[in-house]
Phi, psi and omega in degrees: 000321191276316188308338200309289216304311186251340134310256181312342178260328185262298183322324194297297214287001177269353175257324197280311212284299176337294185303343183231063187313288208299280184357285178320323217261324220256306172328299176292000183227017156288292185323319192300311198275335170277349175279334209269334193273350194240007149338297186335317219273338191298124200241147160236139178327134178254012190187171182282144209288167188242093215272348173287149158270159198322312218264018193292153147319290222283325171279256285271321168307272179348281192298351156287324137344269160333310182275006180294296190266338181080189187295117176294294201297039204251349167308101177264142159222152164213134205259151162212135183228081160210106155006319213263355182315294212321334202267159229287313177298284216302327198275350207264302188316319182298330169283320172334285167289010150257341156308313169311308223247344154301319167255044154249147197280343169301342176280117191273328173194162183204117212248122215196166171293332193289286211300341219285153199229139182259144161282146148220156198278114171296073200313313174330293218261345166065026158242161156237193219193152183240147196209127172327132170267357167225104159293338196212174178275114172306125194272325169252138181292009171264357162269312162326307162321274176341322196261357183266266184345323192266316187300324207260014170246342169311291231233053191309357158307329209251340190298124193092339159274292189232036189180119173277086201303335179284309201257349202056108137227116187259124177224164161242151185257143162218110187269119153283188204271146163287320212273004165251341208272356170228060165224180209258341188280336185255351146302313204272002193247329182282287196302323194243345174221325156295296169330312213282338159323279181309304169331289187311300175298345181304304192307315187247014138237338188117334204265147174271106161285157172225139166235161161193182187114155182317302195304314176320279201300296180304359204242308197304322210277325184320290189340307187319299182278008180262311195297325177261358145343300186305305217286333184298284210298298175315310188272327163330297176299303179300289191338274189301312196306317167296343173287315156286350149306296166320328166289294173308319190060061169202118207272356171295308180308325186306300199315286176348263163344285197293353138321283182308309183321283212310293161318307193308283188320300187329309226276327175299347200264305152007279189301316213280320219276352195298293187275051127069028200263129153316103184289130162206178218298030202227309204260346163260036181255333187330290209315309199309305184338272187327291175318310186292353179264328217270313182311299180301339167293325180292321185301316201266349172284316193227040134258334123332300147312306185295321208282311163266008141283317181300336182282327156201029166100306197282155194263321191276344177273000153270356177269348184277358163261329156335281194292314143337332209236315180275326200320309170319290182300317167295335223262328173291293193308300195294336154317293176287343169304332189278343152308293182325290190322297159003289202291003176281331206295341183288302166311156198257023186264128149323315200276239205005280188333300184293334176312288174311319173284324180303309180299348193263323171318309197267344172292324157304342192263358201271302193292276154018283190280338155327283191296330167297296168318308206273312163285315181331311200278296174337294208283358168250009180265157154253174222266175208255171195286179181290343188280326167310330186263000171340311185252026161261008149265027199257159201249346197305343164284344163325298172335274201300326176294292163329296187301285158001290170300321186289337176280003186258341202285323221225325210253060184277321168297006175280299230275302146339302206261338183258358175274326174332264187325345194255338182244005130313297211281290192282020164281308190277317146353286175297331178285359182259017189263141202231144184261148213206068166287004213278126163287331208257348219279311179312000210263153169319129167271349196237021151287164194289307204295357192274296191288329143275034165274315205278306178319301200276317169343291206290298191289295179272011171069042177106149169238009198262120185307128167244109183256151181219133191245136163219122198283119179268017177080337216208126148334131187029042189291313171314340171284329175333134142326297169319329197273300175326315190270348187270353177270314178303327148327285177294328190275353185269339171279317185279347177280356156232045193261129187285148159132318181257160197255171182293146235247184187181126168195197204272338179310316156325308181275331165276344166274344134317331140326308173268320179315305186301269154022286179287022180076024167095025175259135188337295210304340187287319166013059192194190195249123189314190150258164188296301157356300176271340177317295185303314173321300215270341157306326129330346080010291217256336175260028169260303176278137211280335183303336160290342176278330172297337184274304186303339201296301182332318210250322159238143179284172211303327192263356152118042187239351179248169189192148202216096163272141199219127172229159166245138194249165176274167143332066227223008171063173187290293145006299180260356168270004186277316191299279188311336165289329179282004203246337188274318185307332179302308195291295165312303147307347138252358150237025159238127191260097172337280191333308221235350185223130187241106159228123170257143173274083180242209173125116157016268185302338153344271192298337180279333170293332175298307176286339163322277192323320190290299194320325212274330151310320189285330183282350172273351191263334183277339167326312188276328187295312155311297159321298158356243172318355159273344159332282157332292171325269206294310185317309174296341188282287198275334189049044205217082158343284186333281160320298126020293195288305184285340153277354161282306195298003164266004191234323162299329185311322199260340131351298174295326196259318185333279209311316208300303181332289179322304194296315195281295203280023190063359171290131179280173161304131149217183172294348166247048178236300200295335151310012189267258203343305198277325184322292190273347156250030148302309221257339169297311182304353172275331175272021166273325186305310196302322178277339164270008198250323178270333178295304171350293193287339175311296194322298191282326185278337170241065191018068164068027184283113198270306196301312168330322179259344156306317196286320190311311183312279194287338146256016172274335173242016186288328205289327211277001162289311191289327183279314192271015194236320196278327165297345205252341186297290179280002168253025183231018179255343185295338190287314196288014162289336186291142156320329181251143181318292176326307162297345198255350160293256184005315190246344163265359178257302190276001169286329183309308212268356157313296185304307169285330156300002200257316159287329146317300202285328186269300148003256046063263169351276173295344154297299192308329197269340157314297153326282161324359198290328198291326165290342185244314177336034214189148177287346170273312160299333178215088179278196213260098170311156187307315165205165191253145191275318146246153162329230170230285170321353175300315195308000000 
């Protein structure tokens, strides 16, 4: 069975692929076209991916939110903090362009100096009523002034909404239509009619616009991410295809390779549009991934080839050894790397889960067209000329290999005292690593819409909505007086909690309310008495403009109410701090028995799945180790081993995180993909270097240090070579615009490179130490099947 298994099944599958060229070729480019046909299918994200699962609190809160109130993130505002709005061409055009931007039907309201309706009290008629704040266009700046002067000392409803009084800084608020603001019409309503709006009034006064909002931001940062797609795919393919030229000196072999890669990407973008998944900023790192995984399988199928050609001429028994002799060995290595990945779909975050399947599926679809292709292609070529086997005789890697050896031979208590000191060090890291809930923090830092993020931060304290819904139990419970002053209460701690912005709910409109009532004068600006309360209600249930006000604020039966603040970026720490201080405070002027209040709101829910994700991540981890355990158990049958190939592979892991803690990169969500990545993808040289020791073991009668040295130079170079692809092709990352990815491809290229010195190191120290105990045939029995042959050997 074992001989079937590691002989007889990769010789059977090297004659079916051989005996059948055309077939195979005709196959893959049926697949390539049915896959290239579900391109269509590809959605790129309209919102922040939602990393909790359905059935969470904090979404089951949200989402109840939602069907109350609708989509909280449907708000764009645009700012202006200049002197020259005021004068009479600029200020008209600023009106101008919210009449404009009002008749477009994606636009649900649009709240501005042109539009804004003041209440005022109707004596006659013992209601009140909304009346414009501008009949007309103002012609002089000493009318402006006026009308500058009664909003921002006047009209203390709208402050924080559409005016800074300390600053001037004048904005309009624009609500989209709820039932498009997270669809593909709002990209095309931001992109073909709103910018090209704003630009045109920049173009005729001169003035600096600031947009910023949820919808602005989500349209712009997707864009962000269609866009470096490509740029991912290019610089991947240029990276390796030079690295690989540089290995071959052959530009056939290059084209070869960069074939299959290509074929991987069609078929991943393929793969993404087939299961109907969502591109984000998760799912569009696969295609480069697939190169960068996809080249060292192209290394080790034709370097193989060349090698055995050069060994004896013939071409079909050398692809027929290709695919025989390596298929085993690529077919291990690309398993466990599609494990790291793997290991996400186990977690019960939507964004993983898809992430993990898609990515471990195509790395097997990778190892596939690798094996298929590259003989396929070969076998319709002549054989390669002598300057293509050129480099296989060049010695310039000798050096390293050596120094390698003589340090594992002479300096092991060096090797030893310095991982000591190194997984010391980053033990004291890790208490310094920090969680990351931040939605903006990933976002391109030297885009405009990043800095008018930072604009509105400073002038309205934030854009991200933070909500508090509180249910009184009771049919027009929210109107209570009583309810009024406990909402007024909690709002005066977030209007002076730093981070948050002054708050806006119906306490607002009834202290306004009161304002009207009282002929528009400020100082009434408060929540009445019970006394005037029975007045002005009277009032207020004549009007229907008031009722038009209320929708915003309460829901249709008057038994739920909605406080809404906007928070700044303030990291995870202080909004967990700022969340604790409010629940406390809600719990002590909301009585459980008569009030159910919950906290939600976009950014909420995204700090909250961090936090889930950053638990999920010990489980998928381990769940990876597991199994890859598992994996090596079958192979080798030797516990003992098991324990001594995890410790070169956890070690670089371990150092990873110590890295993270010291340079301040946090846990997030594209961060937390470093672990299950780099140790998928490490653990393949330790299979390569224990699989050849394996074989060292039996040909020089268990002698262990012989076969450790045999070992280590025999695989060192094809480590070092594939450790430099994976190294400069997870370095393309750090090309990116977004933080995260450019954490993501310099931590796993870091822990490549110290796994590449574990595995080299590290390693061959342990077995070295360890020969009286692993040195026996009961320790390294006859594995379930070999990784190489024999003939390998």
């Amino acid at each position: 069975m074992v001989a079937w298994i590691s002989k007889g099944f990769w010789e059977r599958v090297a004659r079916i692929i051989l005996r059948n060229r055309i077939l195979i070729l005709l196959i893959i480019t049926g697949i390539t076209v049915f896959l290239a046909v579900q391109w269509k299918n590809m959605r790129f994200t309209y919102t922040e991916a939602n990393l909790l699962p359905d059935h969470h609190p904090v979404n089951v809160e949200y989402n109840k939110f939602l069907e109350t109130f609708g989509e909280e993130g449907n708000l764009i505002v645009i700012g202006v903090q200049d002197s020259a709005l005021f004068n009479p061409h600029n200020f008209n055009l600023w009106n101008k362009l919210s009449k404009q931007l009002n008749a477009f039907p994606e636009v649900d309201l649009v709240v501005s100096t042109d539009n804004l309706k003041e209440l005022a009290k109707n004596t006659e008629k013992e209601e009140f009523e909304l009346k414009p704040f501008l009949d007309h266009e103002p012609e002089s700046r000493a009318a402006i002034d006026t009308l500058k002067k009664h909003l921002f000392h006047e009209l203390p409803f709208y402050e924080s909404l559409l005016f800074n009084k300390e600053t001037q800084t004048i904005r309009t608020a624009v609500y989209i239509d709820k039932e498009i603001v997270n669809t593909p019409v709002r990209k095309d309503f931001i992109f073909n009619d709103f910018i090209p709006l704003v630009e045109k009034f920049e173009s005729n006064t001169g003035l600096k616009v600031h947009v910023s909002g949820m919808p602005y931001i989500r349209t712009l940062n997707s864009q962000n991410i269609i866009d470096e797609i490509g740029g991912f795919i290019l610089a991947a393919l240029g990276v390796t295809s030079l690295i690989f030229f540089f290995f071959f000196r052959s530009f056939r072999a290059t084209l070869i390779a960069m074939v299959v890669v290509i074929i991987g990407v069609m078929w991943a973008f393929g793969i993404l549009g087939l299961l109907h998944y969502e591109i984000t900023v998760l799912t569009a790192l696969i295609p480069p991934l697939i190169i960068v995984i996809g080249i060292p399988n192209c290394i080790f199928l034709i370097n193989k080839y060349q090698q055995e050609v050069k060994k004896h001429g013939n071409q079909a028994k050398s692809l027929q050894r290709v695919i025989s002799k390596v298929g085993n060995a690529t077919l291990m290595t690309n398993t466990t790397t599609a494990i790291g990945f793997a290991s996400f779909i186990v977690t019960e975050s939507k964004l993983l889960k898809e992430f993990g399947i898609v990515a471990s599926i195509n790395i097997l679809a990778i190892f596939i067209l690798s094996l298929l292709i590259i003989p396929v292609i070969y076998s319709f070529m002549s054989l390669p000329k002598k300057r293509h086997l050129k480099h296989l005789n060049k010695r310039w890697i000798g050096g390293f290999v050596k120094w390698m050896e003589n340090t594992v031979r002479h300096k092991r208590i060096e090797i030893y005292v310095c991982s000591l000191i190194l997984l010391v060090a980053s033990i004291i890291g890790i208490y310094q690593m920090k969680i990351s809930g931040s939605i903006i923090e990933d976002m391109p830092k030297d885009t405009e819409f990043f800095k008018d993020i930072r604009f509105f931060e400073k002038e309205f304290d934030g854009i991200m909505p933070l909500e508090i819904m509180i249910d009184t139990k009771r049919k027009n419970g929210v109107m209570k007086l009583s309810t009024l002053r406990r909402m007024e209460e909690l709002e005066e701690l977030i209007a002076e909690t730093p981070g948050l912005s002054k708050p806006i709910s119906v306490v607002n409109l009834v202290k306004y309310s009161k304002q009207a009532y009282y002929n528009g004068n400020p100082a009434y600006y408060q929540l009445p008495s019970n006394q005037e309360n029975h007045f002005i209600l009277s009032y207020a249930k004549k009007s229907s403009g008031n009722v038009d006000l209320l929708k915003s604020f309460v829901d249709s039966t008057g038994q739920i109410a909605r406080i809404t603040t906007f928070m700044k970026d303030i990291g995870t720490d202080r909004m967990e701090k700022i969340q604790g201080q409010l629940q406390t405070k809600i719990s002590k002027v909301f009585p459980e028995e008569r009030y159910n209040v919950s906290m939600t709101g976009k950014a909420l829910v995204f700090l909250k799945g961090t936090k889930y994700l950053v638990k999920n991540l010990v489980i998928s981890l381990s769940l990876a180790i597991l199994l890859i355990a598992i994996f090596m158990a079958y192979m080798f049958r030797s516990f003992k081993m098991i324990i001594i190939s995890l410790v070169p592979n956890l070690f670089p892991l371990i150092i990873t995180a110590g890295v993270m803690g010291f340079l301040g990169i946090p846990i997030k969500p594209s961060t937390i993909l470093v672990f299950s990545i780099a140790f998928g993808i490490s653990v393949d040289d330790t299979i390569h270097f224990l699989a050849k020791y394996r074989q060292e073991l039996v040909s020089n009668g268990w002698k262990i240090r012989r076969s450790v040295f045999a070992a280590l130079r025999e695989t060192g170079v094809s480590m070092f070579y594939t450790s430099i692809v994976l190294f400069f092709g997870f370095s393309v990352f750090m090309t990116s615009s977004f933080g995260g990815t450019v954490a993501l491809g310099g931590l796993v290229s870091t822990t490549l490179l110290f796994a590449m010195l574990a595995n080299l190191l590290l390693l061959p120290s342990l077995l070295l130490s360890l020969e009286k105990s692993i040195a026996n045939k009961q320790v390294l029995k006859e594995p379930n099947f070999d990784v190489l042959t024999d003939k390998d050997k």
